[in-house]
Steps between C-alpha positions, in 0.01 A plus 500: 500500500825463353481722155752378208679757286576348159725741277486516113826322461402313746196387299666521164700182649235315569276542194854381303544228723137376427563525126837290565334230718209449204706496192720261739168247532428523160828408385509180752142413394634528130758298621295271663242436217830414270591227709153339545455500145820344408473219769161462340542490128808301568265250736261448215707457228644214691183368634370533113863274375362251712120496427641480157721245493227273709184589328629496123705189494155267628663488865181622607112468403160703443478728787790494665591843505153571647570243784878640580348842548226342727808343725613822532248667589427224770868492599536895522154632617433857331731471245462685167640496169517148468175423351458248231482795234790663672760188526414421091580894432884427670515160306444749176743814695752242503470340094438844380861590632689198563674556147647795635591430865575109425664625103368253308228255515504222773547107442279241600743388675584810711123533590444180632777560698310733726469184733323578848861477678655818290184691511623714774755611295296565218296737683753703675699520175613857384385632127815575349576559145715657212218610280338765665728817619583581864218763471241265315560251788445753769214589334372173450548458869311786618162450340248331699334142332160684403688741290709175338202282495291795265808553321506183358176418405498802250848537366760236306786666468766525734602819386112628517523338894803659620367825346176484762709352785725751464201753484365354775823492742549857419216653500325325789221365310175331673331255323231736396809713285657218375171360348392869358887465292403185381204520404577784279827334398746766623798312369393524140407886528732681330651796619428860377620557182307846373739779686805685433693368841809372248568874415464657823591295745864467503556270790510167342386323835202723543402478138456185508344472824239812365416293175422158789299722704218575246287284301380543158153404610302469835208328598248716744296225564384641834324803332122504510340644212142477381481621144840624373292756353531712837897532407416813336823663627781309747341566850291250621802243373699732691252482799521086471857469491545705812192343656690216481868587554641203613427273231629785279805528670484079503489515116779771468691342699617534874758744471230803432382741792204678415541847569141634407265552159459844350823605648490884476839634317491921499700630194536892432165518643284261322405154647566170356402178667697102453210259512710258673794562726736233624845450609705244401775359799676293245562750219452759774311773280177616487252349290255691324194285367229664230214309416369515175120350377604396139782470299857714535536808303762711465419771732532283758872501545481890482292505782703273724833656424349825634393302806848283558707854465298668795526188672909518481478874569273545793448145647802237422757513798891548414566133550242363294508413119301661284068458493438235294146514276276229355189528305233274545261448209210273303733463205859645355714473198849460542584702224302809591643421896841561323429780330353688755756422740783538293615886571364471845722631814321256749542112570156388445299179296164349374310229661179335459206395722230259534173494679360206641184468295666475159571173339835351401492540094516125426116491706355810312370305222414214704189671634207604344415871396312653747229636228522140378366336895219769480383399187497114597338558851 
C-alpha cells in the first residue's frame, strides 16, 4: 500500500490553487452571464422593433401575436420565452427605449420599412447610442430581460431606470431584490441627513459615500410583532432583526457584514454591549447600530460615542477608517439630532424605522377607530 506524504507547503499550494481555480469560474460564469444577457436584450429589442412596426401600423390583425408565438413554439419544440405575453412585453422593451437607442421617435415611413427581406438585419442589429454613457450602456447590457421587463412597468423616468439598472448590474440583483427596491421606491429615498459626517469626515469621497450609505428611514417590514405593546424595551426588535438577518442586511444594503448583536466591548473593567455590529466593505469601518423603542433623545449620542471610541481603540484594525455609528429610532428631530451631536468626537447619525403593521399616514384616517368597529358590531 503505497502511503502519500503531503507536506504543509505542500498543501498550502493546493488549498491556494483551489481558491484560484474558483474565483477563476466565477469570473468566466460572470463573464458568461454578461454575454447571454446582452445577445438577449439586444435580440428582443429587435424582435420588439419589428412586432411594433407590424402590429401598430394595421399590418396585422386580432391575435396575431398569439398565433406567431404558436409558430414558434411548433417550429422550435420546447422553446420558452416567446409566449404571447412574453413577445408583447419586447414589443413594449423596444417603444419604452427606442427614443434613446433609435434618438428620436421613428417615421411611418421607417417602420414600414421593416419589410420581410431586411428583417435579418433588423434582428442582428447592434444597440448603439450617444445618450446613455459607456458605463450606462454596459450596464444596460448586463441585466437580464426580467429585471428590464419589471423595471418598466413601475418606473417613467429614464433617470429613475438607469438608477435600478445600474443597481441591478452592480449589485447582482435577482428579481426578488429588485422588486423589494421598487416596491418601496428606493430611488426617491433620500439619503441620511441627521449626522455630523460633514464635520468629521474629511475625505470628501468617503463623505459622501457615508451620507449614500444610510437612509433617513427604513422599512422592517419582515418583523413580526403582535401587540407593539410587548416593545417595552429594544430586545425582542432586536431579537427580530437578527432572526431575520438577511433581509436586514437586504434593507441596509449589501455592503454590511454582520458581525454579531450585543457585541461585548470591555472598558477599564466595566462592560458595555453594541446592539448591532456590522462592517461596512465600502466605507470599510465598523458599524455600530443601537436600537431605540421611541423617539431620539439626547443621551443617545453620549452613549454611542462611548461605544464608537472603544471600537477604534480595541477593535478597528490600522487600515481601516474610523467605526461609523447610526441610531435607529420611532421618531427624531433634526434639531435636537444637531444639538446633541454637535461637540461629539465620533462620526455617527439618526435614522428612523418602520414596522410592517403600521399604516402609511395618508390611510390612518381612512379606517375606522377601533373602539368605533366594537361599538357598531
Amino acid at each position: 500500500m503505497e502511503i502519500i506524504n503531503t507536506s504543509q507547503s505542500e498543501c498550502s499550494d493546493i488549498l491556494y490553487a483551489a481558491k484560484a481555480i474558483k474565483s477563476a469560474i466565477i469570473e468566466s460564469r460572470y463573464i458568461t452571464a454578461k454575454l447571454v444577457n446582452k445577445e438577449i436584450v439586444t435580440l428582443y429589442y429587435n424582435i420588439g422593433r419589428f412586432i411594433s412596426a407590424r402590429s401598430r401600423l394595421g399590418h396585422w390583425g386580432t391575435n396575431a401575436i398569439s398565433r406567431l408565438s404558436a409558430l414558434l413554439c411548433q417550429e422550435l419544440p420546447g422553446l420558452r420565452g416567446f409566449s404571447e405575453s412574453n413577445i408583447k412585453n419586447m414589443r413594449i422593451f423596444f417603444e419604452e427605449w427606442q427614443n434613446v437607442f433609435e434618438n428620436r421617435q421613428l417615421p411611418t415611413a421607417d417602420l414600414v420599412a421593416v419589410d420581410n427581406a431586411d428583417f435579418e438585419n433588423v434582428i442582428n442589429r447592434q444597440l448603439t447610442t450617444a445618450d446613455l454613457t459607456a458605463q450606462e450602456m454596459a450596464d444596460f447590457l448586463s441585466v437580464a430581460f426580467t429585471h428590464h421587463r419589471e423595471i418598466i412597468r413601475k418606473t417613467d423616468t429614464l433617470k429613475e431606470r438607469l438608477f435600478y439598472i445600474h443597481k441591478c448590474a452592480s449589485e447582482f440583483w435577482p428579481v426578488k431584490r429588485l422588486l423589494k427596491a421598487l416596491n418601496e421606491n428606493l430611488f426617491e429615498s433620500k439619503d441620511i441627513t441627521s449626522t455630523n459626517f460633514p464635520a468629521l469626515i474629511d475625505s470628501e469621497i468617503l463623505r459622501r459615500r457615508a451620507l449614500q450609505s444610510f437612509k433617513d428611514n427604513y422599512v422592517f417590514d419582515f418583523v413580526e410583532i403582535e401587540d407593539e405593546e410587548d416593545l417595552i424595551d429594544e430586545k425582542i426588535l432586536e431579537a427580530e432583526i437578527v432572526r431575520n438577518i438577511k433581509n436586514f442586511i437586504m434593507a441596509f444594503g449589501q455592503d454590511f457584514a454582520f458581525m454579531g448583536n450585543q457585541y461585548r466591548l470591555n472598558v477599564d473593567g466595566q462592560d458595555y454591549f453594541i446592539d448591532l455590529l456590522f462592517y461596512h466593505r465600502g466605507l470599510r469601518c465598523l458599524v455600530a447600530i443601537e436600537l431605540k423603542r421611541g423617539a431620539f433623545k439626547a443621551p443617545y449620542a453620549g452613549q454611542l460615542n462611548l461605544y464608537l471610541s472603544a471600537l477604534d481603540e480595541y477593535v478597528r484594525h490600522p487600515d481601516e477608517n474610523p467605526s461609523i455609528g447610526i441610531i435607529l429610532c420611532k421618531e427624531k428631530s433634526d434639531k435636537t439630532v444637531e444639538f446633541a451631536f454637535r461637540n461629539m468626537t465620533s462620526p455617527m447619525g439618526v435614522a428612523t424605522y418602520t414596522l410592517r403593521k403600521e399604516l402609511p399616514e395618508e390611510y390612518k384616517n381612512a379606517l375606522p377607530n377601533p373602539d368605533d368597529l366594537k361599538q357598531l358590531l
